[in-house]
N, C-alpha and C positions, 0 to 999 in steps of 0.2 A: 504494500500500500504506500503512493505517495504521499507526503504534508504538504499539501496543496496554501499556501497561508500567502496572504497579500503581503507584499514587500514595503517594508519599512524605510521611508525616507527621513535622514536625519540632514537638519539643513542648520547653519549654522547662526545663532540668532543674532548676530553684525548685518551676517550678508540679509537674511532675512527680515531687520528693520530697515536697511536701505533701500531696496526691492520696495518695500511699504510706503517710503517717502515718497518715492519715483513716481509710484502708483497713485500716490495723493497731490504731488504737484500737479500729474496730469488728470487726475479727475479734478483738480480746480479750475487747469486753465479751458476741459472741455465746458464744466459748466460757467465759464468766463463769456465761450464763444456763443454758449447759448443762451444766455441771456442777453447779449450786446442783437445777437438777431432777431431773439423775440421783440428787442426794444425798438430796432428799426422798424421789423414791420407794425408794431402799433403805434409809432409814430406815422407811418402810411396811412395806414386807418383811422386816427384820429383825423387826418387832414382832409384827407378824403370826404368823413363824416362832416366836416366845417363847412367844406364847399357846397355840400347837400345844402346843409342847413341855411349857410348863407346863399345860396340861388332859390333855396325854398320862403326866406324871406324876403328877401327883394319882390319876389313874385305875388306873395301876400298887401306888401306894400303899395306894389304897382296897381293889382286889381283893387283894393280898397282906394287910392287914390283917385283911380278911373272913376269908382261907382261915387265918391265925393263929389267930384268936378261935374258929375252926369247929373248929379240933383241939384245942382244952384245952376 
């Protein structure tokens, strides 16, 4: 009969907290990159949202102004 048993890695705990750094500066700078992109795009959308709003006023202003000037 063989002893079939999963092999034991010993890793040395230097190498293995620097490995840990490595891995934490770059899960910082990934979520660095992605907040810098979600912030672009909802500054898009906010802007975007502005021009709605201001072309949807303007337009409230224009027909209310019209229907003013049409009564006197």
């Amino acid at each position: 009969m063989s002893d079939a048993r999963a092999p034991n890695v010993i890793v040395d705990q230097a190498e293995y907290n620097e490995v840990m750094k490595r891995l934490d500066r770059i899960d910082e700078k990934n979520e660095f990159v992605s907040s810098e992109i979600a912030q672009r795009i909802g500054k898009k959308v906010g802007r975007d949202i502005g021009i709605l709003y201001g072309a949807v006023m303007g337009l409230l202003l224009f027909v209310i102004y019209s229907y003013v000037t049409s009564i006197f």
